[in-house]
C-alpha positions in Angstrom: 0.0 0.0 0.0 2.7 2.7 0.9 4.4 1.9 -2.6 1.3 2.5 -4.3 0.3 5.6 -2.3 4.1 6.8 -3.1 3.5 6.4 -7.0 0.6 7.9 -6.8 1.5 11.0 -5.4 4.3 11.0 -7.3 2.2 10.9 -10.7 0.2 14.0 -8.9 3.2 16.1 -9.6 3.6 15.2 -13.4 1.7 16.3 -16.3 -0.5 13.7 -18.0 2.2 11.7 -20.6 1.8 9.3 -23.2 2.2 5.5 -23.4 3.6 5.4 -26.3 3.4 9.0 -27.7 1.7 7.6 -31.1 -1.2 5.9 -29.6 -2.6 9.0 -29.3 -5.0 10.8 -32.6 -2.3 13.0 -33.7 -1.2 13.9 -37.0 2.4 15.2 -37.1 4.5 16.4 -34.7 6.6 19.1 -33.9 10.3 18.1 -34.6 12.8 20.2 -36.4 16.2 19.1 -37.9 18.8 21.0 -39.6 21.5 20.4 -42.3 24.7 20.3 -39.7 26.9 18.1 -41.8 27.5 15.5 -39.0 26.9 12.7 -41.1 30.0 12.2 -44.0 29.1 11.1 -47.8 29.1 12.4 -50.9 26.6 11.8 -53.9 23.9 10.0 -52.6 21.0 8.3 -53.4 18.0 8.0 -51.5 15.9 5.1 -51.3 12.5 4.9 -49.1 11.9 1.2 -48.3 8.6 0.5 -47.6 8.4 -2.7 -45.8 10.7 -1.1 -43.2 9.9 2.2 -43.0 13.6 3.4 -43.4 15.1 5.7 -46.2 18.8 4.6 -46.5 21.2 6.6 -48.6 24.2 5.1 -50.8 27.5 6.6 -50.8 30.3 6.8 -52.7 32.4 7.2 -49.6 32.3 6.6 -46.0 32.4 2.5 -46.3 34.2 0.3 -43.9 38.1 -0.9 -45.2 37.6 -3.9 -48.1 33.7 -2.5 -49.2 32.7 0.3 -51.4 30.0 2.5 -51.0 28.3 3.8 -47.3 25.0 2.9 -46.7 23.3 5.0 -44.1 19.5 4.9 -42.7 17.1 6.7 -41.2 13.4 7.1 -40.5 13.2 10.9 -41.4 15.8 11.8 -43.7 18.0 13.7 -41.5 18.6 11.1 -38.5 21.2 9.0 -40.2 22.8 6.0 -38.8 25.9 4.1 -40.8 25.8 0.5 -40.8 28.5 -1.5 -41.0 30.6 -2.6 -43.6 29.0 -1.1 -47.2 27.0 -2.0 -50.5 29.6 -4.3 -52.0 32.4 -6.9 -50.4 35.9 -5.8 -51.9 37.5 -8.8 -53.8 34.2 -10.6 -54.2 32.4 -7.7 -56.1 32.6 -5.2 -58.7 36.6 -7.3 -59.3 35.8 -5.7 -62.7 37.3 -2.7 -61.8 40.1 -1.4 -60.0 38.9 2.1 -58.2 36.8 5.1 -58.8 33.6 3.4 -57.4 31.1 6.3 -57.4 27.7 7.1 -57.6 25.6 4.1 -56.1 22.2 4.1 -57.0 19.7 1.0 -55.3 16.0 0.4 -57.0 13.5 -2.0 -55.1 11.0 -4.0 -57.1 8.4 -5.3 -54.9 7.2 -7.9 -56.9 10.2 -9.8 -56.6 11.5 -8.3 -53.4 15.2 -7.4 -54.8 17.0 -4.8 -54.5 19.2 -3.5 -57.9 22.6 -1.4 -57.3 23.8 0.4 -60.2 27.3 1.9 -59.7 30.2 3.5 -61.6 34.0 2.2 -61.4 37.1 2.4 -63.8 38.2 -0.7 -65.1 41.4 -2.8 -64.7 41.3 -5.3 -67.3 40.2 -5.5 -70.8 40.3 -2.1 -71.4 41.7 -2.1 -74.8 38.8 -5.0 -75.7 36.4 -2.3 -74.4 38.3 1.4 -75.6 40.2 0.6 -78.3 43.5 1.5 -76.4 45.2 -0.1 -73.5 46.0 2.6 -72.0 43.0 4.6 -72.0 42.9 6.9 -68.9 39.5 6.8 -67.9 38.0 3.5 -68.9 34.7 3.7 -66.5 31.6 1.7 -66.8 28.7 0.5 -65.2 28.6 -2.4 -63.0 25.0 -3.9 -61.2 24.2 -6.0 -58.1 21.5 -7.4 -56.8 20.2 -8.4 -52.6 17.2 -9.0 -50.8 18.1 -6.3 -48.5 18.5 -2.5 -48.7 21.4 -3.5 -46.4 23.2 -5.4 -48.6 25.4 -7.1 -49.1 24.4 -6.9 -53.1 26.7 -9.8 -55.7 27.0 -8.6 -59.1 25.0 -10.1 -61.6 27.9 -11.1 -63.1 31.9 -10.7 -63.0 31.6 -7.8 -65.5 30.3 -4.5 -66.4 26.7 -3.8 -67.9 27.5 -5.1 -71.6 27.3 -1.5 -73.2 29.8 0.2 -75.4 28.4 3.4 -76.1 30.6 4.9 -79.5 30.9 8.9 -80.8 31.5 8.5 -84.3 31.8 12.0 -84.9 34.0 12.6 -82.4 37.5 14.2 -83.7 39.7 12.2 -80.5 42.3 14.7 -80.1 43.7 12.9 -77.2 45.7 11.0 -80.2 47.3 14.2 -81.0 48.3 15.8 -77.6 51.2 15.1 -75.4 51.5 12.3 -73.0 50.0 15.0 -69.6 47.0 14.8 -71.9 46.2 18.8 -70.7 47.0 20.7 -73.2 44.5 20.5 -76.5 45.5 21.5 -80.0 45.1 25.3 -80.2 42.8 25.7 -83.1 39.8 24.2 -84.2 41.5 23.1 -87.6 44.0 21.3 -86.1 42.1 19.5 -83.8 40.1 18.4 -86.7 43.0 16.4 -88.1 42.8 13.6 -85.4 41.3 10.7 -86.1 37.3 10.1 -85.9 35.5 7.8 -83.4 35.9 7.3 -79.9 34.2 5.2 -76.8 32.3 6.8 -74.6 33.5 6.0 -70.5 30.3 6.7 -68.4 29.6 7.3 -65.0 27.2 8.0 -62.7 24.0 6.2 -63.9 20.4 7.1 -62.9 17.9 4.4 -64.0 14.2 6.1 -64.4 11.0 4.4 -64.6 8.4 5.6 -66.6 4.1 5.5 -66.1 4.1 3.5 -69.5 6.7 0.6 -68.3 9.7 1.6 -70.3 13.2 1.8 -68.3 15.8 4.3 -69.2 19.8 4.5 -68.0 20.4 7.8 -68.1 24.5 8.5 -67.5 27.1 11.1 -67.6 29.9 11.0 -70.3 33.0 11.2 -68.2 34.9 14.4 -69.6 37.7 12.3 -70.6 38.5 12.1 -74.5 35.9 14.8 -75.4 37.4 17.9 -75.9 35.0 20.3 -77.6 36.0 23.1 -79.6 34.3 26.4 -77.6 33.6 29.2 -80.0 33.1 31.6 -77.7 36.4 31.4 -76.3 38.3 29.9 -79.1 39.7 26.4 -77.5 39.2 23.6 -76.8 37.4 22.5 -73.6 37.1 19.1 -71.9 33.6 18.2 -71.1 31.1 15.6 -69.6 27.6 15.5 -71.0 24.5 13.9 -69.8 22.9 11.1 -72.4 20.7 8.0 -72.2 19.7 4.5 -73.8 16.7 2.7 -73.1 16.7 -1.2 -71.2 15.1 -4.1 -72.1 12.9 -4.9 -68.9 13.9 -8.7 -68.7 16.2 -7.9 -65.6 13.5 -6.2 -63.4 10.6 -9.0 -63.8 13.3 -11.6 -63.6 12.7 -13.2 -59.2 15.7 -14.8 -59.4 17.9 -11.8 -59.8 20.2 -13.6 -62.3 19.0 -11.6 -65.2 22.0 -8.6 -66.7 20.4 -5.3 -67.9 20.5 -5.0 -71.2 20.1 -2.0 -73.6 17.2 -2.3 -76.5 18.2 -3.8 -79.4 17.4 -0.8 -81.2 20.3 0.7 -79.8 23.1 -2.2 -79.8 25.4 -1.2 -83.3 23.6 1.5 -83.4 26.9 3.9 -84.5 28.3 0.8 -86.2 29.7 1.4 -89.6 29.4 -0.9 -93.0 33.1 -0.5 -92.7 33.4 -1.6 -89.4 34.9 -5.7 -89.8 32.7 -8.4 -87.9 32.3 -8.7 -83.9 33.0 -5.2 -83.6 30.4 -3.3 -80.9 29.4 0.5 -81.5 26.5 1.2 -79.6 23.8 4.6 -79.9 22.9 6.5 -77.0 20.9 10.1 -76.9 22.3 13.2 -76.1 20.8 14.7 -73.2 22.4 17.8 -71.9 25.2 19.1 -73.2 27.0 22.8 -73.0 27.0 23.9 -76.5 23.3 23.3 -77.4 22.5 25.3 -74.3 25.0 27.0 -72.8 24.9 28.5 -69.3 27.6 30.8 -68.0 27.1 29.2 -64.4 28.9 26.3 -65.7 31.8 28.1 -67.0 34.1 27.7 -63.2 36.6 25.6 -64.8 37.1 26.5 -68.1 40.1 28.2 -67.3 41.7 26.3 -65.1 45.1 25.2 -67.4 45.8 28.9 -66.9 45.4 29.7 -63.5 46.8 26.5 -62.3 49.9 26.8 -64.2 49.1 24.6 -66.5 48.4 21.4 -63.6 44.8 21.0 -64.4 42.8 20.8 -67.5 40.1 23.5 -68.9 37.0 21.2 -68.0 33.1 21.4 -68.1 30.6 19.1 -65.9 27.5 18.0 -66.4 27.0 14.9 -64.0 24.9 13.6 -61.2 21.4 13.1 -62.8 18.0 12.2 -61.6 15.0 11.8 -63.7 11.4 12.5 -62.1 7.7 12.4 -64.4 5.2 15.1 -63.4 1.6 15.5 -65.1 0.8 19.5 -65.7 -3.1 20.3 -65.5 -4.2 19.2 -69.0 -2.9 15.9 -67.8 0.1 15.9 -70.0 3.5 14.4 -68.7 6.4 16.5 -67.9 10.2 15.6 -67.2 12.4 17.2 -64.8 15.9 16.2 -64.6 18.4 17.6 -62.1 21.9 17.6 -62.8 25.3 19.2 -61.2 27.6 21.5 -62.8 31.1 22.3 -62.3 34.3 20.2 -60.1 32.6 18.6 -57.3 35.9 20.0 -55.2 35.1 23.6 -56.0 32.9 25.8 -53.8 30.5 26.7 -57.0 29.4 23.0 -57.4 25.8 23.2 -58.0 22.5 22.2 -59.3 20.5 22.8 -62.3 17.7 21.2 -64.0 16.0 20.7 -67.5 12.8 19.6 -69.0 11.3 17.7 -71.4 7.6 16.0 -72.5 9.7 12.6 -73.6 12.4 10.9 -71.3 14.6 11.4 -74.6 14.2 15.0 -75.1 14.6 17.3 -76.5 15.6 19.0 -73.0 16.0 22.8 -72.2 17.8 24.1 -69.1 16.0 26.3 -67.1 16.7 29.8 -67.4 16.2 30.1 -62.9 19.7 27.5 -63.1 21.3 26.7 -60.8 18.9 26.0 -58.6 21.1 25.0 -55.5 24.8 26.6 -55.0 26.6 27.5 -52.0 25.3 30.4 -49.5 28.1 31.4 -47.3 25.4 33.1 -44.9 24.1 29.6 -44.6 27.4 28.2 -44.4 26.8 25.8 -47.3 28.9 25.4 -50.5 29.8 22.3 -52.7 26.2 21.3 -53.1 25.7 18.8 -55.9 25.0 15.7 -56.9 21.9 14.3 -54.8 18.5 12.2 -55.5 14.9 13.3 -55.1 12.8 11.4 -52.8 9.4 12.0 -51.3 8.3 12.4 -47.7 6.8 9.2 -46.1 3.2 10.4 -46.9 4.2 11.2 -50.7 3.1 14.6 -49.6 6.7 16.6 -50.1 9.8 16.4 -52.2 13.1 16.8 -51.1 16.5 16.4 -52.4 18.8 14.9 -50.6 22.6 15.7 -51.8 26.4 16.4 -50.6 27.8 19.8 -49.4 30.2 21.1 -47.4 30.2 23.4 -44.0 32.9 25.3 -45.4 35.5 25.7 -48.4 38.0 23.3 -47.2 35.9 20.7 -45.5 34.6 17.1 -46.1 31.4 16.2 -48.0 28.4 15.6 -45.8 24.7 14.2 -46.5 22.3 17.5 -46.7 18.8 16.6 -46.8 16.6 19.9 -48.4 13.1 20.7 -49.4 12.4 20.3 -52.8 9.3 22.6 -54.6 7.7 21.6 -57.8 5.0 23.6 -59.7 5.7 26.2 -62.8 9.6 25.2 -62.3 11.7 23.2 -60.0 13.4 25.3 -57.0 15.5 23.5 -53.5 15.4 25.6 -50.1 19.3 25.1 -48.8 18.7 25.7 -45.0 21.2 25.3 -42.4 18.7 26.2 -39.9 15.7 24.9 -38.5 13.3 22.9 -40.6 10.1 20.7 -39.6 10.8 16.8 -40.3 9.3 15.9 -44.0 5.2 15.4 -43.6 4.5 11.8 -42.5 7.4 11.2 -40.1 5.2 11.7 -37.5 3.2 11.1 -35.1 6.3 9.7 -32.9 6.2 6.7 -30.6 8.5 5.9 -27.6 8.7 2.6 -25.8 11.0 1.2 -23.4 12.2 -2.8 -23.1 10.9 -2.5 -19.1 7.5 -0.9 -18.4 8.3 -1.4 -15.0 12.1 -1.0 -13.8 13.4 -3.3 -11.1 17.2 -2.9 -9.8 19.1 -5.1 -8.9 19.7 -5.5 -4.7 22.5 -3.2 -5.1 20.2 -1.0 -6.7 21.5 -1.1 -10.2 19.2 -1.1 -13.1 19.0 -0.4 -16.9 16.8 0.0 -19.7 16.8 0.6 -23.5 14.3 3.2 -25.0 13.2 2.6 -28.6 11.5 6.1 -30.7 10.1 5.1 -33.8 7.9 7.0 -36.6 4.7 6.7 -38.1 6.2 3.7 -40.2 8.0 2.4 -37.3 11.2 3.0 -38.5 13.3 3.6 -35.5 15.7 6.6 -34.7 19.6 6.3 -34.3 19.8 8.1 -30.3 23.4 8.1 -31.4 22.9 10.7 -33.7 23.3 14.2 -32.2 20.3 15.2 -33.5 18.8 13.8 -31.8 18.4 12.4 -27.9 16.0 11.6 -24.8 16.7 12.9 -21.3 15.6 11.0 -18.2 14.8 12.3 -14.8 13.9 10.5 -11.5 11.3 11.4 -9.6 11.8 12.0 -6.7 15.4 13.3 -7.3 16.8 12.2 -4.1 15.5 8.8 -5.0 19.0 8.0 -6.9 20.9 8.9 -10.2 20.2 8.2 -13.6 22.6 8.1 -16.5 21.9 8.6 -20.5 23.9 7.1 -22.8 22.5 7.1 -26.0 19.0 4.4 -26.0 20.1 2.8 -23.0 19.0 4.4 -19.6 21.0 3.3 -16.5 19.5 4.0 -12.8 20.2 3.6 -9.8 17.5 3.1 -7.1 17.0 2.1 -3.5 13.7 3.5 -2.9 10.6 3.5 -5.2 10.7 6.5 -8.0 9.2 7.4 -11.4 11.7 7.5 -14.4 10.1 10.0 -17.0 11.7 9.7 -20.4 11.2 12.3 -22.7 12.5 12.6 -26.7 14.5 15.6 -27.9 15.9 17.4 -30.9 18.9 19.4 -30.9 18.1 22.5 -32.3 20.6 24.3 -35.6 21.7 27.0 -32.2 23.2 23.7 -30.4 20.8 23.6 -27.5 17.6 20.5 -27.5 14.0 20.8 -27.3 11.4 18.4 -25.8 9.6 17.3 -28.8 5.4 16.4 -29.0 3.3 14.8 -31.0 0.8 17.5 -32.7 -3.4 17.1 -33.8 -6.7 17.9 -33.3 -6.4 17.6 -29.7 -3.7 19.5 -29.0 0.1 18.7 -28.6 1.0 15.4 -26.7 4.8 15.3 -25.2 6.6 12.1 -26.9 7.7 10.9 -23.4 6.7 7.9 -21.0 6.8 7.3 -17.6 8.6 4.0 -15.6 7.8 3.3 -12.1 11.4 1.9 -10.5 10.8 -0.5 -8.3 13.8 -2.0 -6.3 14.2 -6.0 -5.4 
């Protein structure tokens, strides 16, 4: 009887608290993040897996020694937690290549329930089989992997590249005809057209886009590497990557067993071949896509003189990398495309974001004249900002676009998660301050492994506290932005230690442990965060009676 008079009295003193926060009728809640580039990566994509109501982001770094590519999760697209290890094994995977693994990009089918990587990496055999020349600097391609996880780890398909050899025809390869650094071009347009015609295309970054009427689309960036392009403007040569695409054969996705190699359409296979060309000999077709001379944008022009200011150490260059496709439908019901790319050296402060449309996946496309869309703000504290993925919130009712940047001219990349706005034209809030978590995240729940907490006869007791979103997804209290605070009740009933989910007391006397979730705010302080509706707000918090042995 005194212990229950004791709790009793002590529950007087407290205001009424949820158990757990979500069983309540609210909507949303409260909670705030902000971009405070705490968790390291760089070009990522986003993927929101449904059955477990986690987003998790591929990286092209931040993996464990002897794996490529990070793979972080989270249940609102700010709260990230790295798992261990990465996407693919080292020395059982993507063997095809040597280095320069970039750009991961994971699909989910739900029919079959696997999980497709596509990624980027320069090769380290059979170059000359695939670029003409052994020693070809750049040789990149495209390698894919399958899993029945979003956490990996994903096989490839098979001990090689996707079996594509995209081929410019019309390409003038001055590389043929410069010295050995390969930095300095020919110096007039006349001479560069004496080199030889026809070149292989290396390609990076791929983004694979679905479209409403079933037809799948590799969209990819040519890596600036043996296409110098004559700039009339300001007479030389410039180095330059372009965006293009090819369309795939669908036999991969609808195949359960995951055994099944993308494959371009035939349509495209040979399709730069010449009658001269002797037999066995592969030149396939792609579609240009974005490219600087048929709409040129002086925003992109950051590099194109480096040679000279660098003392001749770097080469005059152009980017256009980093895509992602998305489909809208305007009022009339017609279908637009958006595509978002990034523009200039990913190293350089002025990396940044611009986007084109189109009513076909293959064009024609047309920058938009509001380009770039996302570039560095030093009063936000925000430069480098490129090369990200749009996903949706967990309700589908907001966009956001989740991408790399950096805190400051000379430091790391880091995951930045921002709003994404589509209506007349595309446009990306960069925030470094306070933002509410995307629509759908909430209402929060909290639950701990004990609803009631009983020491040990020395007093000694501990618990672990689990907050989850609307999906269930559960939050990383690792992550500093995020964290729950205990208190015991009353005070001089004992101590209680934090340490990141678990919550250690120690008790000799009866007590109430309240547990309450918090955010840390872009100022550096934490606020006690609620649940939001109808009714009111509702604290995410619970309450444990402590009971000693």
């Amino acid at each position: 009887m005194r212990l229950t008079a004791l709790l009793v009295a002590v529950f007087a003193t407290l205001p009424l608290v949820p158990v757990p926060a979500s069983a309540h009728p609210t909507r949303s809640t409260d909670a705030t993040y902000h971009n405070a580039a705490d968790t390291p990566g760089a070009d990522p994509f986003v993927l929101f897996d449904r059955p477990s109501g986690h987003y998790y982001a591929y990286s092209t770094e931040g993996a464990d020694p002897g794996h490529h590519f990070a793979i972080h999760r989270s249940p609102d697209l700010a709260t990230w937690e790295r798992l261990p290890g990465g996407a693919l094994r080292a020395g059982q995977d993507g063997d095809w290549a040597h280095d320069w693994f970039w750009a991961p990009e994971v699909y989910h089918n739900p029919r079959t329930g696997l999980y497709f990587l596509f990624y980027a990496a320069r090769m380290n055999r059979g170059v000359a089989e695939h670029f003409r020349y052994a020693d070809f600097e750049e040789p990149c391609k495209v390698g894919v992997a399958v899993s029945r996880s979003p956490a990996g780890p994903f096989r490839d398909i098979t001990e090689a590249p996707l079996d594509y050899h995209p081929y410019d025809p019309a390409y003038h390869d001055v590389n043929l005809i410069m010295d050995a650094e390969q930095k300095k071009p020919p110096a007039t347009l006349e001479e560069g057209r004496t080199a030889p015609l026809g070149t292989y295309i290396p390609y990076i970054d791929p983004n694979v886009f679905f479209d409403a009427d079933g037809r799948i689309y590799l969209y990819f960036s040519r890596n600036a590497y043996r296409n110098w392009v004559w700039d009339h403007e300001l007479g030389k040569y410039v180095e330059e990557s372009n965006v293009y695409a090819v369309e795939l054969t669908g036999d991969w996705w609808r195949d359960p067993t995951g055994r099944t190699m993308p494959t371009i359409a035939p349509a495209y296979r040979d399709g730069n071949r010449s009658p001269d060309d002797p037999p066995g000999v592969r030149k396939d077709g792609y579609v240009p896509v974005l490219d600087y001379g048929s709409d040129p944008q002086a925003w992109e022009n950051a590099h194109v003189h480096d040679h000279a200011t660098s003392g001749g150490a770097k080469k005059d260059r152009r980017w256009a990398e980093g895509s992602t496709t998305i489909r809208t439908v305007d009022a009339s019901g017609n279908p637009r495309y958006h595509l978002t790319y990034s523009a200039n050296n990913y190293e350089n402060e002025f990396y940044g974001v611009g986007y084109a449309t189109a009513t076909t996946p293959l064009g024609p496309w047309r920058k938009s004249t509001a380009n770039p869309v996302l570039a560095q703000d030093p009063a936000e504290g925000l430069y480098s900002t490129g090369h990200g993925s749009v996903i949706g919130s967990p309700d589908g009712a907001q966009l956001y676009y989740v991408h790399h940047g950096r805190p400051s001219t000379t430091s790391s990349r880091a995951l930045y998660t921002s709003r994404l706005h589509l209506g007349d034209g595309l446009s990306v809030d960069a925030s470094t301050s306070d933002e509410p978590l995307p629509s759908g995240v909430g209402p929060l729940g909290i639950r701990a492994d004990d609803p009631v907490l009983r020491p040990r006869p020395d007093g000694s007791g501990t618990t672990t506290v689990h907050v989850t979103s609307a999906r269930g997804a559960e939050f990383a209290l690792t992550n500093p932005q995020n964290r729950v605070r205990a208190v015991l009740r009353p005070a001089d009933a004992g101590t209680v230690t934090v340490r990141g989910d678990r919550i250690a007391v120690t008790a000799h006397r009866p007590a109430l442990l309240t547990i309450a979730y918090q955010r840390r705010r872009a100022d550096g302080g934490y606020r006690d965060v609620a649940n939001t509706g109808p009714r009111g707000s509702v604290p995410v918090q619970l309450v444990i009676p402590v009971v000693p042995r």
